[in-house]
N, C-alpha and C positions, 0 to 999 in steps of 0.2 A: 378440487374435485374429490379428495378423499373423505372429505366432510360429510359431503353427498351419498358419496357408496356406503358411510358409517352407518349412516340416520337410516337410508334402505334397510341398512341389515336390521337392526333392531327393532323395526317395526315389522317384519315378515316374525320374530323370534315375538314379540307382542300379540300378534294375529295367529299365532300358532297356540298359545298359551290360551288364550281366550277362546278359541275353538275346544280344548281341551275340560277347560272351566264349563263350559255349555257341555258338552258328552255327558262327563260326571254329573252336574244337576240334574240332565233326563233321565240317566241310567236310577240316582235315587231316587225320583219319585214317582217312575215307574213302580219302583219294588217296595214303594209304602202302599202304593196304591193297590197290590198285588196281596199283600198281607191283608189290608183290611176286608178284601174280599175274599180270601179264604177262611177267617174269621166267620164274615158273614153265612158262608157256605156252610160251615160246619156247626153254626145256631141253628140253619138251617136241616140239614140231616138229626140234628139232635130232636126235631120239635117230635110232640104226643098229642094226642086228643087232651080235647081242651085246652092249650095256647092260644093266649091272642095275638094275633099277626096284622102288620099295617101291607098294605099292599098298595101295588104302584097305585100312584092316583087316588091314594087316603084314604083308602075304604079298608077300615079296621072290620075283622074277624075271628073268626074261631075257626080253628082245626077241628074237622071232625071224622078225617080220614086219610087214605094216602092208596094212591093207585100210580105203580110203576115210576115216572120221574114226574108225577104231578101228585098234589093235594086240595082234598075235598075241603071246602073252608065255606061254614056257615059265617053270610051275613047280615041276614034278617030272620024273623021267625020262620021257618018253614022255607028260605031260599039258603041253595046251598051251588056255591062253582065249584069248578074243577080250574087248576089253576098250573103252570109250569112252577117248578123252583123258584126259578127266576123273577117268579111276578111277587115274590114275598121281599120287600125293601126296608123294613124294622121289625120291630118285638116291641108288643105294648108295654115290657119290664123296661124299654129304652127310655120311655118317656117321663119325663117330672111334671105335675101336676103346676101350671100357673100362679094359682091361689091355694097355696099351702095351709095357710091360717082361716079355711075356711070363709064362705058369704057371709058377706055385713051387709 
């Protein structure tokens, strides 16, 4: 029987560890995920007139203004939104062009 009681014990100190292992992996990548959005915030705070910005749902723009916690973003001739922060999700400097070596 004490065989028995052994194996118990080591497997609650097993299940303790592992619960432990699972905390720390959520707690880091929560706080990766927390940097790259403050990151993004503060591309954000930084933009000017004339930026181009991709916004949710891929519709690329231009800055062409900024009123209180939103910006005015041309994206077509003569149509212009008004937009939250929030709806700004890249920087057209983010992107690399496909076909680098030019159409053949």
């Amino acid at each position: 029987m004490n065989t028995a009681a052994a194996q118990g014990g080591g497997s609650g100190i097993f299940m303790l560890l592992v619960l432990a292992a699972m905390f720390l992996l959520i707690l880091f990548s929560g706080r990766g995920q927390k940097k790259r959005e403050a990151e993004r915030m503060a591309k954000v705070n930084a933009l000017q007139k004339g930026d181009s910005v991709i916004l949710t749902g891929g519709i690329v723009g231009v800055v062409a203004g900024f009123k209180d916690n939103a910006i005015e973003v041309k994206i077509a001739e003569g149509v212009k939104v008004t937009i939250l922060k929030s709806g700004i999700v890249g920087f057209l400097t983010d992107i690399t062009p496909v076909n680098q070596g030019g159409a053949k």
